[in-house]
PyMOL Python script that loads the backbone (N, CA, C, O; Angstrom):
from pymol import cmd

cmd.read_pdbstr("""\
ATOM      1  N   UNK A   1     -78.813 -22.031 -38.307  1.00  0.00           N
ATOM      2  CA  UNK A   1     -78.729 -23.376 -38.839  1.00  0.00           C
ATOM      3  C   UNK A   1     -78.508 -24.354 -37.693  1.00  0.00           C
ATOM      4  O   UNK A   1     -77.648 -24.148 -36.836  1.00  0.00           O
ATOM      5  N   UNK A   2     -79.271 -25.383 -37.694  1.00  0.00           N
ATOM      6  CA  UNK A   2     -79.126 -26.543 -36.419  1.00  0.00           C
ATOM      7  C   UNK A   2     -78.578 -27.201 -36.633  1.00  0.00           C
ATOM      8  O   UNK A   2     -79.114 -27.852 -37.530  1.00  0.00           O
ATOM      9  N   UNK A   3     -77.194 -27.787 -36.251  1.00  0.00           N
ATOM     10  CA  UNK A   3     -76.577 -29.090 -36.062  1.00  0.00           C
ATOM     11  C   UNK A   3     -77.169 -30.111 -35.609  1.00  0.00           C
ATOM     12  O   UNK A   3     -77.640 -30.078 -34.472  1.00  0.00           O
ATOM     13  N   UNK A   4     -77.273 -31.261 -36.420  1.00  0.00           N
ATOM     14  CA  UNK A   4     -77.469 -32.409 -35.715  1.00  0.00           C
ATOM     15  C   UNK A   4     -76.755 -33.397 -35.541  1.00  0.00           C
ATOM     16  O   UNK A   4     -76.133 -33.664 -36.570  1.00  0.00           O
ATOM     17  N   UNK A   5     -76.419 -34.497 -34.196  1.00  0.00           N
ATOM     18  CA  UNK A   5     -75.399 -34.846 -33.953  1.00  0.00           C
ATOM     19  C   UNK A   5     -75.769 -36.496 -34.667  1.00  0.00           C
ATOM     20  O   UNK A   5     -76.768 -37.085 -35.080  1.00  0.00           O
ATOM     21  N   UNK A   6     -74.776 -36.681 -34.559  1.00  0.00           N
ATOM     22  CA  UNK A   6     -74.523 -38.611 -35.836  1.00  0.00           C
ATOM     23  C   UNK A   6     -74.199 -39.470 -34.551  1.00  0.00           C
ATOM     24  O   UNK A   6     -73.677 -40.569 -34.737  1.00  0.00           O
ATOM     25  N   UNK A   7     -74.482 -39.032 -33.188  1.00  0.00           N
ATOM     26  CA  UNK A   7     -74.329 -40.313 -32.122  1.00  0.00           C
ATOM     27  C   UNK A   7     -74.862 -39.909 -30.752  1.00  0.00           C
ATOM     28  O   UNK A   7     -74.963 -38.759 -30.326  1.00  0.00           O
ATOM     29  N   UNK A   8     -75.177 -41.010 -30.152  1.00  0.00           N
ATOM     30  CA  UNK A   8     -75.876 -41.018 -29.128  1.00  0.00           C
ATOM     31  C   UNK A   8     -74.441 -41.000 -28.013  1.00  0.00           C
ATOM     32  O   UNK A   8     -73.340 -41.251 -28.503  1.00  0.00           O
ATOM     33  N   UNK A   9     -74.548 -40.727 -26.708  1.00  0.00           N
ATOM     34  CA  UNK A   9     -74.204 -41.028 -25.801  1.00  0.00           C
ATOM     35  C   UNK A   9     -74.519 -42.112 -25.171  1.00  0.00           C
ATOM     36  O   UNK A   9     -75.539 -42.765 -25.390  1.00  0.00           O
ATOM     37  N   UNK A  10     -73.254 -42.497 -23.954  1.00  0.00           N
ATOM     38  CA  UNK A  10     -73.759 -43.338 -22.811  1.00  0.00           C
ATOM     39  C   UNK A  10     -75.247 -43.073 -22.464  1.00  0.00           C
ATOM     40  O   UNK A  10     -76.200 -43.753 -22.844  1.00  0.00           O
ATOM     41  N   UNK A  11     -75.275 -42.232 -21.865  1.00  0.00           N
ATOM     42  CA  UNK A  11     -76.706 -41.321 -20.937  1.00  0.00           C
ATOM     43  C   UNK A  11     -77.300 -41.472 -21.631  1.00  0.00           C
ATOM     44  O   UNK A  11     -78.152 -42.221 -21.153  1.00  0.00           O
ATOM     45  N   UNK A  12     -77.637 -41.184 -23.057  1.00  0.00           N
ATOM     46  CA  UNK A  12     -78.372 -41.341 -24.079  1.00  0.00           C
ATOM     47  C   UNK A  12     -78.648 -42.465 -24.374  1.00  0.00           C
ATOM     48  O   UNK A  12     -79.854 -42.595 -24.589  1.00  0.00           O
ATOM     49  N   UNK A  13     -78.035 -43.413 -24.492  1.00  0.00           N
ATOM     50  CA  UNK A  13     -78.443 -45.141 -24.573  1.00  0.00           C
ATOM     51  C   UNK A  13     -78.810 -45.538 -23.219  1.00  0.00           C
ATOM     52  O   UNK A  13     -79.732 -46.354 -23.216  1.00  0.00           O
ATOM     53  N   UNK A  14     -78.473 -45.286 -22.332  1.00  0.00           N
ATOM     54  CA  UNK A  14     -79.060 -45.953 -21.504  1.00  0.00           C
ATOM     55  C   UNK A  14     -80.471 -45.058 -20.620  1.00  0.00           C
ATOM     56  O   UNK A  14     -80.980 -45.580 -19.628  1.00  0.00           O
ATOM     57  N   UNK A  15     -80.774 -44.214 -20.950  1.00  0.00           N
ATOM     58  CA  UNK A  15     -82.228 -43.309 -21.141  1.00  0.00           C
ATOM     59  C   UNK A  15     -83.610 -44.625 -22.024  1.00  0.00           C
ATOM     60  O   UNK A  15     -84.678 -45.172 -21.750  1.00  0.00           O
ATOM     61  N   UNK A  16     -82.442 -44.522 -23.332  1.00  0.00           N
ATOM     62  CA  UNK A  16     -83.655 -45.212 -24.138  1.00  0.00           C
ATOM     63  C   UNK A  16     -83.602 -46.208 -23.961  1.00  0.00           C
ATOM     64  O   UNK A  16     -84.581 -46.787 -24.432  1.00  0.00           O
ATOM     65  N   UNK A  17     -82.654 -47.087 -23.293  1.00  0.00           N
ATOM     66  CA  UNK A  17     -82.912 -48.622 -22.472  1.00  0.00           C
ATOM     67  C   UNK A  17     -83.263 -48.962 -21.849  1.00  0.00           C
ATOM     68  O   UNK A  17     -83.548 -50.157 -21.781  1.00  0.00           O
ATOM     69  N   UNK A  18     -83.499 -47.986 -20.854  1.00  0.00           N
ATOM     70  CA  UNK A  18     -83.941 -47.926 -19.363  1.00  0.00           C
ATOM     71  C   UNK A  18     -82.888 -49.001 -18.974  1.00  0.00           C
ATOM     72  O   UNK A  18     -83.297 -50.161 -19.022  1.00  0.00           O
ATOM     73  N   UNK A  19     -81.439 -48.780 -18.552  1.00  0.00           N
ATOM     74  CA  UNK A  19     -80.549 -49.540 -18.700  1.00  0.00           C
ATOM     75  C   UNK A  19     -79.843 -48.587 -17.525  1.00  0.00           C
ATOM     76  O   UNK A  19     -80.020 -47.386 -17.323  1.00  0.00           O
ATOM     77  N   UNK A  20     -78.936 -49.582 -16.782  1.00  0.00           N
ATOM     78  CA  UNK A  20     -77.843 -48.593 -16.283  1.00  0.00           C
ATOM     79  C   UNK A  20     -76.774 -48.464 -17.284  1.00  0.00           C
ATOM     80  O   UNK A  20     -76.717 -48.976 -18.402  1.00  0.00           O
ATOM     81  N   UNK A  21     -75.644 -47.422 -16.483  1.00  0.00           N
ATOM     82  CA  UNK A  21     -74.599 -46.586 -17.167  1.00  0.00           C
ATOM     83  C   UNK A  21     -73.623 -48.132 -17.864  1.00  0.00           C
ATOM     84  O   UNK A  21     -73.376 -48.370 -19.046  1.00  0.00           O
ATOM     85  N   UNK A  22     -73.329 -48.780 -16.892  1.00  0.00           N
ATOM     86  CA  UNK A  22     -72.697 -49.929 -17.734  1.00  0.00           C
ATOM     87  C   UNK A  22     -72.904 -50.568 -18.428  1.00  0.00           C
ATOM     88  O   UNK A  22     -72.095 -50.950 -19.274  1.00  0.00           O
ATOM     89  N   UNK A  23     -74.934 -51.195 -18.260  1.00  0.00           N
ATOM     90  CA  UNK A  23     -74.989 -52.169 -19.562  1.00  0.00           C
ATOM     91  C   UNK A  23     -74.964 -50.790 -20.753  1.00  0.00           C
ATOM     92  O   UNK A  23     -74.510 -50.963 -21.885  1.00  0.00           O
ATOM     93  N   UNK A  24     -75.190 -50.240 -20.565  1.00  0.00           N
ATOM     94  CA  UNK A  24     -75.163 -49.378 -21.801  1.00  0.00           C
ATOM     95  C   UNK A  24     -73.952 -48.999 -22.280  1.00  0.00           C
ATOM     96  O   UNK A  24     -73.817 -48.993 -23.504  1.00  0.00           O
ATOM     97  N   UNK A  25     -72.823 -48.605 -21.428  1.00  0.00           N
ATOM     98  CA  UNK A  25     -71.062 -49.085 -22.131  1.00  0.00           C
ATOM     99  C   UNK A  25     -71.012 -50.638 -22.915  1.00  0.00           C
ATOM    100  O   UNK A  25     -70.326 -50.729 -23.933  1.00  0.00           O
ATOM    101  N   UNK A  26     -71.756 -51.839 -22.408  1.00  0.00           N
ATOM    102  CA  UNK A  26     -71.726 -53.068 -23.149  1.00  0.00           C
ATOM    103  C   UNK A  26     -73.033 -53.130 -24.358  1.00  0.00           C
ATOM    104  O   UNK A  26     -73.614 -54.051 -24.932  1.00  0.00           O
ATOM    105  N   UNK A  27     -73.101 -52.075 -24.378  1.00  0.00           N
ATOM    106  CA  UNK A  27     -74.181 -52.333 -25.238  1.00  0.00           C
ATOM    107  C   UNK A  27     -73.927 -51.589 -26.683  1.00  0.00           C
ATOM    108  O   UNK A  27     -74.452 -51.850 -27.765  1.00  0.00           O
ATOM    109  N   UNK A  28     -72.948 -50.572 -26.355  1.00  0.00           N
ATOM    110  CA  UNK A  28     -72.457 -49.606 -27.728  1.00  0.00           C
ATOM    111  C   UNK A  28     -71.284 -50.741 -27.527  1.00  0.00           C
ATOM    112  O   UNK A  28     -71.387 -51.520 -28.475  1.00  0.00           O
ATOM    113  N   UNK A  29     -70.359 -51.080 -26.781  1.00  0.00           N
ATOM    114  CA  UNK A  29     -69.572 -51.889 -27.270  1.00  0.00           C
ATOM    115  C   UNK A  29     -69.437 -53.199 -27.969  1.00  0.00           C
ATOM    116  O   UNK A  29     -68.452 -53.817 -28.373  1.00  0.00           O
ATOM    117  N   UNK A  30     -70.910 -53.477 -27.995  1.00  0.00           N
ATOM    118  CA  UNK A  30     -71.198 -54.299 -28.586  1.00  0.00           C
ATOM    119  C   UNK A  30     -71.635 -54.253 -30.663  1.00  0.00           C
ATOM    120  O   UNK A  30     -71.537 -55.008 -31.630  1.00  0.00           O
ATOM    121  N   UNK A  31     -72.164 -52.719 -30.323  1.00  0.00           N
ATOM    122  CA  UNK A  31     -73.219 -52.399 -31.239  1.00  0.00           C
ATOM    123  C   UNK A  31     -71.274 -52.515 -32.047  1.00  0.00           C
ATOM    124  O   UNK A  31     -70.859 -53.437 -32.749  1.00  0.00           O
ATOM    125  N   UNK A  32     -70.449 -51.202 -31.586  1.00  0.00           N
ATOM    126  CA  UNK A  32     -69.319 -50.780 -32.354  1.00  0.00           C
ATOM    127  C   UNK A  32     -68.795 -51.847 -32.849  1.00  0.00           C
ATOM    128  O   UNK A  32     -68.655 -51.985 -34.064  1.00  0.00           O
ATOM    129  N   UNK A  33     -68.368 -52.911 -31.813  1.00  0.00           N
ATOM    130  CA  UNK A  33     -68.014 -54.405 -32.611  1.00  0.00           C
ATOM    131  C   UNK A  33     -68.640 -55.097 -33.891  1.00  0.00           C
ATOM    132  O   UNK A  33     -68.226 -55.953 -34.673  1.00  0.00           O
ATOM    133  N   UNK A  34     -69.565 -54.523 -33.800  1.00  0.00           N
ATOM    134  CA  UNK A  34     -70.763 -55.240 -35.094  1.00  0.00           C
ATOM    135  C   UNK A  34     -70.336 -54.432 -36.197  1.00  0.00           C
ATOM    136  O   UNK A  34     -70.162 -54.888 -37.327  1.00  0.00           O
ATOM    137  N   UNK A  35     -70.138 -53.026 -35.819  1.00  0.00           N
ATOM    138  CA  UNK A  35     -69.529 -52.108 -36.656  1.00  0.00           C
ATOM    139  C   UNK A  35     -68.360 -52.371 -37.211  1.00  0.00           C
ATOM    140  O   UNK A  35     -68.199 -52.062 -38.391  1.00  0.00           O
ATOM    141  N   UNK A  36     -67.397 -52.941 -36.534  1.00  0.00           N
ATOM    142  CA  UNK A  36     -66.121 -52.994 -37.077  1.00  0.00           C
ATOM    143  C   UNK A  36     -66.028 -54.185 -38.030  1.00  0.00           C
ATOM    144  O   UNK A  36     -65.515 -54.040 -39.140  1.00  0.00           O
ATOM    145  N   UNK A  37     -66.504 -55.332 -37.629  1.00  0.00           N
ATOM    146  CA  UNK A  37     -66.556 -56.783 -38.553  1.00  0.00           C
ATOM    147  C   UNK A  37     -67.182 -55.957 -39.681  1.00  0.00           C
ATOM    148  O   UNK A  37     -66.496 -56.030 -40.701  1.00  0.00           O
ATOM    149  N   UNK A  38     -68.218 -55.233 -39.805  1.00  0.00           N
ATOM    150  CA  UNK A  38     -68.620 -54.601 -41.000  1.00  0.00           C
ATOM    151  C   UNK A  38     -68.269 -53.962 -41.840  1.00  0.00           C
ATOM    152  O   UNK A  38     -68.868 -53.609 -42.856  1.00  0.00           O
ATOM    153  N   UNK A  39     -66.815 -53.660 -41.346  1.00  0.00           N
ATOM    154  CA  UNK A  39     -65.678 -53.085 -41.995  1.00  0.00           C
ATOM    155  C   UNK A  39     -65.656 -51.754 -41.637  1.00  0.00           C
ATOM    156  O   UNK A  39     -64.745 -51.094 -42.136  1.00  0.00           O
ATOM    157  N   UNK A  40     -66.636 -51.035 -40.697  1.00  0.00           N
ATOM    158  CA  UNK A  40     -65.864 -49.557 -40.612  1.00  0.00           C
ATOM    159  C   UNK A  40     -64.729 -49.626 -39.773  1.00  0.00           C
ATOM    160  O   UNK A  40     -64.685 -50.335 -38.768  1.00  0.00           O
ATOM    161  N   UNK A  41     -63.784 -48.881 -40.180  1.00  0.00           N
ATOM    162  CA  UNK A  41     -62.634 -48.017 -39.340  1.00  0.00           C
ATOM    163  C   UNK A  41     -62.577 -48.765 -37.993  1.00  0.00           C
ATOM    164  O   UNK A  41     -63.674 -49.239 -37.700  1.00  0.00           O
ATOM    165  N   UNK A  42     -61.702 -48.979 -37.186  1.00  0.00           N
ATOM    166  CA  UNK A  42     -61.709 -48.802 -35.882  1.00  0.00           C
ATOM    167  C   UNK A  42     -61.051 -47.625 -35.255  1.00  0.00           C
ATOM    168  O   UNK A  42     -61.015 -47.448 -34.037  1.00  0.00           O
ATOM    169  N   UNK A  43     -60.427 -46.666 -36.324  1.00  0.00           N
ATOM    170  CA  UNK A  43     -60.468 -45.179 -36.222  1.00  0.00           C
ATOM    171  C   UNK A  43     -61.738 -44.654 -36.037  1.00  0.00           C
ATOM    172  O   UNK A  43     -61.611 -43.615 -35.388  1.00  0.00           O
ATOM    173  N   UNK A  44     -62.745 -44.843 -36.260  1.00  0.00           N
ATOM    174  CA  UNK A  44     -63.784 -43.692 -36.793  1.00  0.00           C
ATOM    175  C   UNK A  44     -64.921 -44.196 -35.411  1.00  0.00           C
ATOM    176  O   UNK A  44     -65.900 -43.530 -35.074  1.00  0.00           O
ATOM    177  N   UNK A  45     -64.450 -45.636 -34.707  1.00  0.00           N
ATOM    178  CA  UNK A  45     -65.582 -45.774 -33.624  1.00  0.00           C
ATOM    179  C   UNK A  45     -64.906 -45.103 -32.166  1.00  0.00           C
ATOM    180  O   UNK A  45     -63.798 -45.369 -31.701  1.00  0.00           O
ATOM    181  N   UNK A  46     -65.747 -44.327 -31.708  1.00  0.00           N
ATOM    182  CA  UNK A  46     -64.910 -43.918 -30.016  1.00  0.00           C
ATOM    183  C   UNK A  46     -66.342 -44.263 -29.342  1.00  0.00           C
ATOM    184  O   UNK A  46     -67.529 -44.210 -29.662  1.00  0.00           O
ATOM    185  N   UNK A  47     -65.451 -44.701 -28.072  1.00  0.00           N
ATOM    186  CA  UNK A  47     -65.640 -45.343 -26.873  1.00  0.00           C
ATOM    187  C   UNK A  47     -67.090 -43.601 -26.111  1.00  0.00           C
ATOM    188  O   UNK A  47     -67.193 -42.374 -26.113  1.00  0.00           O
ATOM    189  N   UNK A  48     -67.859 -44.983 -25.590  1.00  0.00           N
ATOM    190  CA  UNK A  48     -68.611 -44.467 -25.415  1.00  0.00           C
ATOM    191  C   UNK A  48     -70.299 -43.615 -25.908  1.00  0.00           C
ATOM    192  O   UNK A  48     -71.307 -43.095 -25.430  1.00  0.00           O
ATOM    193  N   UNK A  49     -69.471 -44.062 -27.484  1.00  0.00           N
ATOM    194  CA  UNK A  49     -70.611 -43.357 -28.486  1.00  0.00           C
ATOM    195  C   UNK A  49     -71.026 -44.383 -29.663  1.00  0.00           C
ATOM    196  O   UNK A  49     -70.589 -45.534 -29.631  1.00  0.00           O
ATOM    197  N   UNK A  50     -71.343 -44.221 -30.051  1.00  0.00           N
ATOM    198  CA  UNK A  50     -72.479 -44.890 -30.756  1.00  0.00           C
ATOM    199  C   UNK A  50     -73.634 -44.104 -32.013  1.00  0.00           C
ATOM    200  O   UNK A  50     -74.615 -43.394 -31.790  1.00  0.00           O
ATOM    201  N   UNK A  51     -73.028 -44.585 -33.414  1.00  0.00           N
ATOM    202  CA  UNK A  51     -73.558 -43.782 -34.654  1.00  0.00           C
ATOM    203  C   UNK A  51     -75.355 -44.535 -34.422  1.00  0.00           C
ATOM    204  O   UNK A  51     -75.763 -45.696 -34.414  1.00  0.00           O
ATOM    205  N   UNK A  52     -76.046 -43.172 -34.256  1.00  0.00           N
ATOM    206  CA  UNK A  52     -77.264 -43.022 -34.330  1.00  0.00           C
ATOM    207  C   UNK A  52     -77.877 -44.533 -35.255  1.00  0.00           C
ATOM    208  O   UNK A  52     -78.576 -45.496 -34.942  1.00  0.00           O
ATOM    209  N   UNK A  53     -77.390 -44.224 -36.122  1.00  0.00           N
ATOM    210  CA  UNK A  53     -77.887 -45.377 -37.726  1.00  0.00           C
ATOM    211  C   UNK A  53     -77.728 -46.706 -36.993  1.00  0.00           C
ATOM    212  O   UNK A  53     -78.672 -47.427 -36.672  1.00  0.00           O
ATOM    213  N   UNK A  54     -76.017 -47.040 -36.684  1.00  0.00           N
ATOM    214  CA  UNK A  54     -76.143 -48.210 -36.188  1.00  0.00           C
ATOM    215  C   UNK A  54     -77.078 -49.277 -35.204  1.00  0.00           C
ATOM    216  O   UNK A  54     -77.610 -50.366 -35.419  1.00  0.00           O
ATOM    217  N   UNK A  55     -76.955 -48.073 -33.624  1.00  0.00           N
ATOM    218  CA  UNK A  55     -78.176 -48.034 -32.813  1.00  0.00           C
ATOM    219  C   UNK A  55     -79.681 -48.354 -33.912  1.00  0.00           C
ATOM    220  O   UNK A  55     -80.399 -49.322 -33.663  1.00  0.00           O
ATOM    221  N   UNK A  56     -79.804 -47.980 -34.380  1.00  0.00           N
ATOM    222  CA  UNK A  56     -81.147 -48.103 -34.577  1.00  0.00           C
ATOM    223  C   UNK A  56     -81.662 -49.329 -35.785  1.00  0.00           C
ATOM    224  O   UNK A  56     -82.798 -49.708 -36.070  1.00  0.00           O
ATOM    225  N   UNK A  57     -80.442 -49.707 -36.282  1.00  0.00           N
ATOM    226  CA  UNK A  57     -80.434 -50.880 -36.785  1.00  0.00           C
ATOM    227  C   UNK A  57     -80.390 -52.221 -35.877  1.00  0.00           C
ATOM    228  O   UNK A  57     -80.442 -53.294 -36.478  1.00  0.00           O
ATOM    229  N   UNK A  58     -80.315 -52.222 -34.731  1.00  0.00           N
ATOM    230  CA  UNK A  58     -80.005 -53.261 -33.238  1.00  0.00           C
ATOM    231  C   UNK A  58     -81.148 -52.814 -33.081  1.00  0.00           C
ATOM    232  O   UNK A  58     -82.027 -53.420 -33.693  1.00  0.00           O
ATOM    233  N   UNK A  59     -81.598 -51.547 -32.179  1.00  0.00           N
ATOM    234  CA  UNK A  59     -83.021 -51.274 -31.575  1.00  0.00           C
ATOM    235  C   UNK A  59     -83.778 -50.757 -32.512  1.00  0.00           C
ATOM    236  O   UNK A  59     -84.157 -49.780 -31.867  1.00  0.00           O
ATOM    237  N   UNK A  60     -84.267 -50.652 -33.476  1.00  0.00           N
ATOM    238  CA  UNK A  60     -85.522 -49.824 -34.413  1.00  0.00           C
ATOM    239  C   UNK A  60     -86.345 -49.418 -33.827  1.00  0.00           C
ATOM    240  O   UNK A  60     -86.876 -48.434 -34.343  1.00  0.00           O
ATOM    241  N   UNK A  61     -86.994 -49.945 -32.316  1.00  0.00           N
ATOM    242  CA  UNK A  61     -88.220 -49.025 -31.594  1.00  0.00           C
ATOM    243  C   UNK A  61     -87.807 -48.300 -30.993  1.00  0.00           C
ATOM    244  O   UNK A  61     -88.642 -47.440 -30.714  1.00  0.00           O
ATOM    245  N   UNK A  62     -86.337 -48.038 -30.344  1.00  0.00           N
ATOM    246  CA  UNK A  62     -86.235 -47.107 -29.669  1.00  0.00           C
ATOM    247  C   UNK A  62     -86.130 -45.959 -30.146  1.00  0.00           C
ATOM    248  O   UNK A  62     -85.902 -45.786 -31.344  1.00  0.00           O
ATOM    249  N   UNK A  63     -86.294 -44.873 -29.198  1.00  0.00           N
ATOM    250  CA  UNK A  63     -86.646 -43.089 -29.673  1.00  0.00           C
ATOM    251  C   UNK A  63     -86.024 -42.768 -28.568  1.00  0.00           C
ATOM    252  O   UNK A  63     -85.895 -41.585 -28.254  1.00  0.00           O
TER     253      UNK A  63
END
""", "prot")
cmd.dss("prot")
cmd.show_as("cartoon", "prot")
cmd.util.cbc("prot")
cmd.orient("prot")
């Protein structure tokens, strides 16, 4: 059975940004902020990562 994971990484966002390592820390920290006014948790967001769904609601073309 394959696990699949519910978030991207740093490395992982900034791959599909063609971004360096930092804008891509400001860039989930940005996304997570959008997250939180939206009412999720600020338990449930960690640093560095970034829920797949969200990402792709900000970027939709990226893969």
């Amino acid at each position: 059975m394959e696990v699949k994971c519910l978030v991207y990484t740093v490395n992982e966002v900034s791959v599909m940004l063609n971004v360096s390592i930092s804008t891509a820390y400001r860039k989930i920290k940005e996304i997570n902020h959008m997250a939180i006014r939206k009412g999720i948790r600020k338990e449930c967001i960690s640093s560095g990562k970034v829920s797949k769904k969200l990402f792709h609601e900000v970027y939709p073309n990226c893969d």
